[in-house]
N, C-alpha and C positions, 0 to 999 in steps of 0.2 A: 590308645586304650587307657594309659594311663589318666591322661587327660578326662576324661569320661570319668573314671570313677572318681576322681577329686573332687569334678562337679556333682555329681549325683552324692556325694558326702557331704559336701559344703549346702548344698539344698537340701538336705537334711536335718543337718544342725540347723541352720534358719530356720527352717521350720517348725522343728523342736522348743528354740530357742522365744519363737512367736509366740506361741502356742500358749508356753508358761506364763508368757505378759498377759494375758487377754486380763480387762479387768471387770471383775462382778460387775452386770448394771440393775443389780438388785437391791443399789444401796440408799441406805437414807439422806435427804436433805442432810444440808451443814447448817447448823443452828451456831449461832454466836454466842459469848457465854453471857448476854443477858439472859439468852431468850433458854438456853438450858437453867439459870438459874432460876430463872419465872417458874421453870413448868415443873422443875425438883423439887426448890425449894420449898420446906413445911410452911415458913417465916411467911413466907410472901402468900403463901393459899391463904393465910389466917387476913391479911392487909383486906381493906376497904375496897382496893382497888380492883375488880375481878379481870379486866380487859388490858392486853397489853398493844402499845404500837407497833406493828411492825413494816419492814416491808419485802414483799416475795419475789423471787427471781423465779421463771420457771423456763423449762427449754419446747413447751410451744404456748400458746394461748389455751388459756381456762376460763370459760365463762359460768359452769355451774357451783361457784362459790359467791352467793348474792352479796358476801360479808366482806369480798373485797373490791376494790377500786382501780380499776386499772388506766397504771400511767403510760407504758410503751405497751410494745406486744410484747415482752418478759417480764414485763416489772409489775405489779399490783403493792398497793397500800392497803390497811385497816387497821381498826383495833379487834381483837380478834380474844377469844375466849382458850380457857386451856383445853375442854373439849373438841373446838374448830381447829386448834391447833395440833391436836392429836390426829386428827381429820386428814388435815395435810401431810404429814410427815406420811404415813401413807400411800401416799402418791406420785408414781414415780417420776410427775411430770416439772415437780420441785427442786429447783437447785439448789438455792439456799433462802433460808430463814432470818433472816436479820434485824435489830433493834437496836435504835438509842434514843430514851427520848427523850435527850437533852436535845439532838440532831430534829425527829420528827415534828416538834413543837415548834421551834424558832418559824 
């Protein structure tokens, strides 16, 4: 008997204990700090430049974004606008956002 209730306690807390970890999957893309500086900063809304490079990770395939270029089945490339990029962050199917375009250019 005793036996019995240690388990049914011990399956308990585990469970308890699970429960607490679950994590949101309501969360935003991980944007790199170029691409939060792009989309923050005042400096750079004012620059010539309006399109930034980047490239997207998502966890399955997206095809109704015409603006990017897709290199595996998670990976897409563009230059993309700070509205389109607004667009994505949006979307829960984005893992991360990433930029350099000293890397993209070479």
């Amino acid at each position: 008997m005793k036996i019995l209730i240690s388990l049914l306690l011990l399956g308990f807390m585990l469970n308890s204990c699970s429960d607490s970890t679950v994590k949101d999957t309501q969360q935003q893309p991980f944007m790199n700090p170029i691409v939060q500086k792009w989309l923050n900063d005042p400096e750079t809304k004012a620059e010539t430049e309006n399109k930034l490079p980047v490239l997207v990770t998502v966890t399955e395939p997206i095809q109704e974004y015409d603006f990017l270029k897709k290199i595996t089945e998670t990976s897409y490339t563009g230059h993309i606008t700070r509205e389109q990029l607004k667009t994505l962050l949006k979307d829960q199917r984005i893992k991360r956002i990433s930029s350099s375009k000293e890397e993209l250019h070479k």
